[in-house]
C-alpha positions, 0 to 999 in steps of 0.5 A, a space after each residue: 277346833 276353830 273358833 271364829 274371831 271378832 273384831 269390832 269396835 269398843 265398847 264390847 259389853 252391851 248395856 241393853 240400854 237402846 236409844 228409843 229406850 232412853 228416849 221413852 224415859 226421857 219422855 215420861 220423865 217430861 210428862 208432870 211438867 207437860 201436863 202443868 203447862 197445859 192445865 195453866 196456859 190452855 190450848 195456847 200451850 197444846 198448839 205450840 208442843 203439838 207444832 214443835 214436835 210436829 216440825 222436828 219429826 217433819 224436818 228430820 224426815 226431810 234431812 234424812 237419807 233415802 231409806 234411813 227416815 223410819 230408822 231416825 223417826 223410830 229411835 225417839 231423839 227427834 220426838 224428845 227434841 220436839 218436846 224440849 223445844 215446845 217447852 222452852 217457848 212462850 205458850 202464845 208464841 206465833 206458830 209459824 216462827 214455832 214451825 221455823 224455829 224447829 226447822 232451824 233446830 233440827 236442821 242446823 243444830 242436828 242434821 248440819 254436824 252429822 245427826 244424832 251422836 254428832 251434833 255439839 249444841 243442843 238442838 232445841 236450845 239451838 232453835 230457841 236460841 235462833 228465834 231468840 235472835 230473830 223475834 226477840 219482842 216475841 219471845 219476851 211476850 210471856 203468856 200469864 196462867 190461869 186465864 179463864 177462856 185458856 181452854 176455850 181458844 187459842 190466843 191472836 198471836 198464835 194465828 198470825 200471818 208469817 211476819 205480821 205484828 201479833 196483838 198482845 192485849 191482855 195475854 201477856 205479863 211478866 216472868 218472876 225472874 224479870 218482875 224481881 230484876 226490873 221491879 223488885 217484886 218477889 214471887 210465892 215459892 208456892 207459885 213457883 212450885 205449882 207453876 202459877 206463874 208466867 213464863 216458858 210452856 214448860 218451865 214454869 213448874 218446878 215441883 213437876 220439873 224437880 220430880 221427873 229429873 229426879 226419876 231420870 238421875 233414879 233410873 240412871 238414864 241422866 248422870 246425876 252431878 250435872 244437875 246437882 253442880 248447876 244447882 248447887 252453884 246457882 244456889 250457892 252463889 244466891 244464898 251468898 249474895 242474899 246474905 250479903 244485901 237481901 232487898 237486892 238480891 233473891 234467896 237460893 230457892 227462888 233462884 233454882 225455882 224460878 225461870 228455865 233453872 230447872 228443865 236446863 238442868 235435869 233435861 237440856 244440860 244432861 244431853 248425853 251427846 253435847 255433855 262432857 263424858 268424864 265424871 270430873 268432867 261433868 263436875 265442871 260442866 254443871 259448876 260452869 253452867 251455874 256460874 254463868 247462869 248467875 252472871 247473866 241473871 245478876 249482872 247481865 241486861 237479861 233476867 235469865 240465862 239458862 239458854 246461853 250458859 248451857 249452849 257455851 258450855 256445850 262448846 268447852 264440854 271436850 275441853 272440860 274432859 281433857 282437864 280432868 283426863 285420867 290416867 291409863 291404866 298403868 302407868 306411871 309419872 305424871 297424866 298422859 296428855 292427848 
């Protein structure tokens, strides 16, 4: 008797685990966090997730293969992008740089290193990183929650002409983070739990944030000690320098509550392509991420630093795997070395 023989590439167990699977998840898993920037922010926070998505699907469709559009369309990476990106702007952000912003996201930070699986750096904070460079008095203007007229109509500044100088009028005012940094003004953890409070269209709500990064770790579609080494890092790193001088220096959990800590954390940090794939790895992928988010934050002339400290260690991920390589299997004397 013959038995046909295969060859292909490891590995050779499926997991059943497909890439619009774990996209699905991820989605679901951003949906509490979704909802509180829209009951705070209003229509504000509806047109910029709606444009973001809107112009990571359009780009991705544009930059794909004749005949590969529905194959990259359909496996949900790009959705999942759209969302990530909207969530790290201001709710009140021009929507055309939200359209540009995107196109730079999918385009340069994806499309440019080969698509998905390829590509090193975050494509949303790539996006964000770029408006940040190119708009920055924008992308400081931070929309306050709760306004009455939220769901009645879309602030100035979002239908702005390309390049024209947006009003700010009563929209905007200060994050926790700068409020603490600039004018030493606590802010309620209640506020930043339920999201009362200034900032980014999806990060604002720790509690939601906290609640489906958890269920991502539960359901083993993040590999938990990412999240948990940035955590435990930045709450650390706070908790010694609060003990140290607490009138100049915030506690721990206003310190993981507050800014963008949390959604890098559980769903920007996490991403499986621009994150190291060792265990040990990861433990120094997160331990890094935090330690740089508390320099920039402490001792840098910004009051946050999540965008920046997950974008670098993005770039030293492969060399984080290549500290801590194991050993192969059987052998002996000191770790093979690539």
């Amino acid at each position: 008797m013959t038995f046909p023989l295969t060859l292909a590439p490891s590995p050779h167990v499926a997991s059943g685990a497909a890439v619009n699977g774990i996209m699905v998840r991820v989605a679901l898993a951003l949906l509490p966090a979704v909802g509180v920037a829209l009951w705070q922010f209003g229509l504000a926070a509806l047109a910029t997730l709606a444009v973001a998505v809107a112009a990571c699907l359009a780009t991705e469709a544009a930059c794909a293969p004749t005949g590969q559009r529905l194959r990259r369309l359909g496996d949900g990476s790009v959705l999942v992008t759209g969302l990530l990106y909207g969530m790290v702007l201001p709710p009140a952000l021009p929507l055309w740089m939200t359209a540009l912003g995107a196109v730079f996201g999918v385009g340069v930070g994806k499309t440019l290193f080969g698509g998905l699986g390829a590509n090193p750096f975050n494509p949303a904070l790539v996006g964000r990183a770029f408006l940040q460079a190119a708009f920055p008095a924008a992308m400081t203007a931070w929309t306050l929650p709760g306004l009455a007229g939220r769901f009645a109509a879309l602030p100035e500044t979002q239908t702005v002409a390309p390049f024209a100088a947006p009003t700010l009028d009563g929209w905007t005012g200060a994050t926790p983070l700068a409020a603490w940094k600039f004018d030493g003004d606590p802010t309620a953890l209640a506020d930043l739990a339920l999201g009362t409070v200034a900032g980014s269209t999806g990060e604002t709500g720790a509690l939601a944030l906290l609640a489906g990064g958890l269920w991502l770790a539960v359901v083993r579609v993040i590999d938990w000690r990412i999240p948990v080494a940035i955590l435990a890092v930045t709450g650390g790193i706070a908790a010694i320098f609060h003990a140290l001088d607490p009138a100049r220096w915030p506690d721990a959990l206003f310190t993981i509550g507050s800014g963008g800590l949390l959604l890098g954390a559980w769903f920007m940090a996490t991403d499986p392509v621009a994150s190291p794939a060792t265990r040990g790895g990861r433990w120094l992928y997160g331990a890094l991420i935090g330690v740089l988010v508390m320099a920039i934050r402490f001792a840098g002339g910004l009051p946050e630093g999540v965008m920046y400290a997950i974008l670098f260690a993005n770039a030293v991920g492969p060399h984080l795997d290549r500290l801590v390589q194991p050993r192969p299997y059987g052998a002996v004397g000191a770790r093979s070395r690539p």
